[in-house]
C-alpha positions in Angstrom: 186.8 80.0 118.6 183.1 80.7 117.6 180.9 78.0 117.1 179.6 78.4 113.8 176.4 76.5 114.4 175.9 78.8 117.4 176.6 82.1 115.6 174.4 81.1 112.7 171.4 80.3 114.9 172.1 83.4 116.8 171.7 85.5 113.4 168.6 83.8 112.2 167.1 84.6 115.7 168.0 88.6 115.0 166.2 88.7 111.7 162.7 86.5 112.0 161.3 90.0 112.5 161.7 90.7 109.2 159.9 88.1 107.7 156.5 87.4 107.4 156.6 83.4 107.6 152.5 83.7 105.7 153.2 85.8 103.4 154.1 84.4 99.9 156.1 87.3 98.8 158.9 86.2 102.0 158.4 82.7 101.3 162.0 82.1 99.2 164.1 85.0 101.6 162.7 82.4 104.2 164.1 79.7 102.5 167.1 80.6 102.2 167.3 82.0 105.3 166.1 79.6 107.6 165.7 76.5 105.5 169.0 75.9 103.2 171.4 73.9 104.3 173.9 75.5 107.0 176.8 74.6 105.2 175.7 76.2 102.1 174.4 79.6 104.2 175.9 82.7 104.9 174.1 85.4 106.6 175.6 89.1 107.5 173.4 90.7 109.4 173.0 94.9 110.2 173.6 95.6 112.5 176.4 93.2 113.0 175.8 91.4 116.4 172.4 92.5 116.9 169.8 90.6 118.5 166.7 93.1 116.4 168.5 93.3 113.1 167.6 96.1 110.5 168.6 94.1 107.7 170.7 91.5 106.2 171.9 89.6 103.3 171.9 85.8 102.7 174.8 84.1 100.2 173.5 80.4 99.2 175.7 78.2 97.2 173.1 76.1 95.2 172.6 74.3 92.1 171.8 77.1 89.8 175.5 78.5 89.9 178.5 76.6 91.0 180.8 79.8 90.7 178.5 82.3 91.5 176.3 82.2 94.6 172.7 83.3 95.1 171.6 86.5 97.3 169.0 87.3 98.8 168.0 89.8 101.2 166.5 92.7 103.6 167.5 95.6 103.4 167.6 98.3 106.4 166.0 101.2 103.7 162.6 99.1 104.9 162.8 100.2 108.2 164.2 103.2 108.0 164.3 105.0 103.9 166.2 108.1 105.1 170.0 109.0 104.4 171.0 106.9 107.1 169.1 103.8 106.4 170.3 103.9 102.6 173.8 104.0 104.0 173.4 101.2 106.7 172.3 99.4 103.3 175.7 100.3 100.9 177.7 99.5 104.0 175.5 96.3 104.9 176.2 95.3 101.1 179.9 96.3 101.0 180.4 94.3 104.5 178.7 91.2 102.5 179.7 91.4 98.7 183.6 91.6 97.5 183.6 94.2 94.9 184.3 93.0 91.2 182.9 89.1 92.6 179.7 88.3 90.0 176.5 87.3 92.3 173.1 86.8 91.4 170.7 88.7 93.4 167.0 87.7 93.6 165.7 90.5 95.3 162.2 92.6 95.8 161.3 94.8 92.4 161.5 97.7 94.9 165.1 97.6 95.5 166.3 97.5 92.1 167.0 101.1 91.7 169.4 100.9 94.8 171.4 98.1 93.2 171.4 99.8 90.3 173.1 102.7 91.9 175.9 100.6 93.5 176.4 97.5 91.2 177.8 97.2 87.5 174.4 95.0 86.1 174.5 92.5 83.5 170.8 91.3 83.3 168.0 91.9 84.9 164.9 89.5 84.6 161.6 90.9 85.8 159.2 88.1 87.8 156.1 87.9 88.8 154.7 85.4 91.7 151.9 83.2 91.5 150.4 81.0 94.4 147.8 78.5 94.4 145.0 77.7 97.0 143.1 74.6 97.3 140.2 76.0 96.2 141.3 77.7 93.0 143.2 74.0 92.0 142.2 72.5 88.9 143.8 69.1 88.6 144.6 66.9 85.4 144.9 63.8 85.4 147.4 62.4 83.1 148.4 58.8 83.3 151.6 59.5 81.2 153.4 61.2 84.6 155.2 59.3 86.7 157.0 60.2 89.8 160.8 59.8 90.7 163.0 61.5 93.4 166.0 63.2 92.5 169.6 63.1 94.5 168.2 65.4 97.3 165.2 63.2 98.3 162.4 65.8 96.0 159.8 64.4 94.0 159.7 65.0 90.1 156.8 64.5 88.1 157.7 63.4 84.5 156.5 62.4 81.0 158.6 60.6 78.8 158.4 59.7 75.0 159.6 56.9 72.5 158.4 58.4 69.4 162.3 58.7 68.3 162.6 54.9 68.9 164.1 55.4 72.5 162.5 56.9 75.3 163.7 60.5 76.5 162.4 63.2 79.3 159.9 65.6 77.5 158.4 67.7 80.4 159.7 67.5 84.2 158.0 69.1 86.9 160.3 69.5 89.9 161.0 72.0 93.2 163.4 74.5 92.9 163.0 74.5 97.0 160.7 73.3 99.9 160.0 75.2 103.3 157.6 74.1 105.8 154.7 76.6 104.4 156.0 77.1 100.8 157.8 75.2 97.7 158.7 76.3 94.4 157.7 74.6 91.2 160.1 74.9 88.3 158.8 73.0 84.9 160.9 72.2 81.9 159.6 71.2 78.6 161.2 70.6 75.5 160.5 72.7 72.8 159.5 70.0 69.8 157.2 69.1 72.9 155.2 72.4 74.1 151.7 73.6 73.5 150.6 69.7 74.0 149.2 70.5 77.6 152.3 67.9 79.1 153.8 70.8 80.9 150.3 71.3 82.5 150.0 68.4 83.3 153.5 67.3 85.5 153.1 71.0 87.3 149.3 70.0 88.2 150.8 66.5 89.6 153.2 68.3 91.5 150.9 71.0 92.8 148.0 68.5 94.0 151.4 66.8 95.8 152.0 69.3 97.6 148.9 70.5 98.8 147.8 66.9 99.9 151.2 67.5 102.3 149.5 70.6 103.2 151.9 72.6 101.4 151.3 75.9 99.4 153.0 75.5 95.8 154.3 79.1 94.4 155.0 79.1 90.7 157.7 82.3 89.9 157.8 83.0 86.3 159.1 85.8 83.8 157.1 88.5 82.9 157.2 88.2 79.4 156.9 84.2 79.2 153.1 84.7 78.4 152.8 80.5 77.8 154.2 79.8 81.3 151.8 82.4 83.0 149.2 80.5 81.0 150.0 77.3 82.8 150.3 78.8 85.6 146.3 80.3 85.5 145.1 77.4 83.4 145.8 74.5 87.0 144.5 77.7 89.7 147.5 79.8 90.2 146.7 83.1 90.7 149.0 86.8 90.8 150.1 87.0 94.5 150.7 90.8 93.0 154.4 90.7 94.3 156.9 91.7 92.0 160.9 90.3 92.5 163.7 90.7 89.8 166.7 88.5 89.1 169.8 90.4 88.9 173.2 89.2 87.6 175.5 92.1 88.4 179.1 92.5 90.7 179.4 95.2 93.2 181.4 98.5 92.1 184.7 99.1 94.0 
């Protein structure tokens, strides 16, 4: 029998060459990669056994999707864009997708024309990434946030309300995931609630926590949410320029 731990070490060790662990743009393929837990991670890797793989594709079962799990991946058409490389890339897919099975793919802008080609799409979301340094942060202090930690240990930064007579959540500031270099910040507001700078100010308390851990924080938001890339530039974030989409598609027979 094959130790699963073993195997699953063994594949991350084949494909470290195709991330850059400093580069913001790698920093959630990392993640997921390296970083999620190992009973929530499948990799398939191309080619299959390899200890210098060309490319592969990581299957997460997270929060964001009970039924359908997350993808990420890299593809061999990086390393090699010819005839052959695109079809080490359907095959790498087929080997790692059951036709028909809905996924959602979060994936570099420059492969969306190849998924295109071989998946049936139902949305596509365009992001853009935004990172912030120390020296660009802008912090607001705000002493309606408090802090909690949710079931998996992260912080959230909240503000609550009791104008309705009892007291409810009205902007949350929390990590979508955290790597050793990187974490994601997700923010939810209510919408009687926005334009009242409270968003602002539970992503700025959860930004200045992370870089006093040393952390760099990574905001990912839609290109046409114009308030939420507001946000973003108003506490320091700037456009890393990278480009990713999110995909919600099945892969063609």
């Amino acid at each position: 029998m094959v130790d699963n731990q073993t195997s699953l070490m063994d594949q991350r060790r084949a494909i470290r060459r195709l991330l850059s662990a400093d580069d913001p743009a790698d920093a959630m393929a990392i993640y997921y990669a390296f970083h999620h837990p190992d009973d929530k991670t499948t990799l398939v890797v191309a080619p299959e056994g390899s200890m210098h793989a060309d490319g592969y594709i990581a299957l997460s079962r997270t929060g964001i999707d009970l039924f359908r799990p997350l993808v990420t991946m890299r593809l061999p058409t990086d390393r090699d864009p010819t005839l052959p490389g695109q079809q080490a890339t359907v095959d790498l897919l087929h080997q790692a997708l059951d036709p028909g099975r809905p996924v959602i793919l979060n994936i570099p802008a420059r492969y969306l024309s190849l998924i295109q080609a071989v998946f049936d799409i139902q949305s596509v979301e365009y992001l853009r990434l935004f990172q912030l340094k120390p020296q660009h942060f802008q912090p607001i202090i705000n002493v309606l946030v408090t802090r909690t930690d949710g079931p998996n240990n992260l912080p959230r930064f909240s503000i609550r309300s009791n104008q309705r007579g009892e007291e409810e959540i009205v902007a949350t500031a929390s990590l979508n995931w955290l790597s050793p270099t990187f974490a994601e910040i997700g923010v939810t507001t209510r919408p009687q609630y926005r334009r009242q700078g409270w968003g602002r100010s539970v992503v700025a308390a959860m930004a200045q926590y992370l870089l006093d851990l040393g952390l760099t924080p990574l905001y990912v938001v839609s290109e046409e949410n114009q308030p939420s890339i507001q946000l973003a530039e108003t506490i320091g974030f700037t456009d890393t320029g990278a480009r990713e989409v999110l995909v919600q598609a099945f892969l063609r027979e």
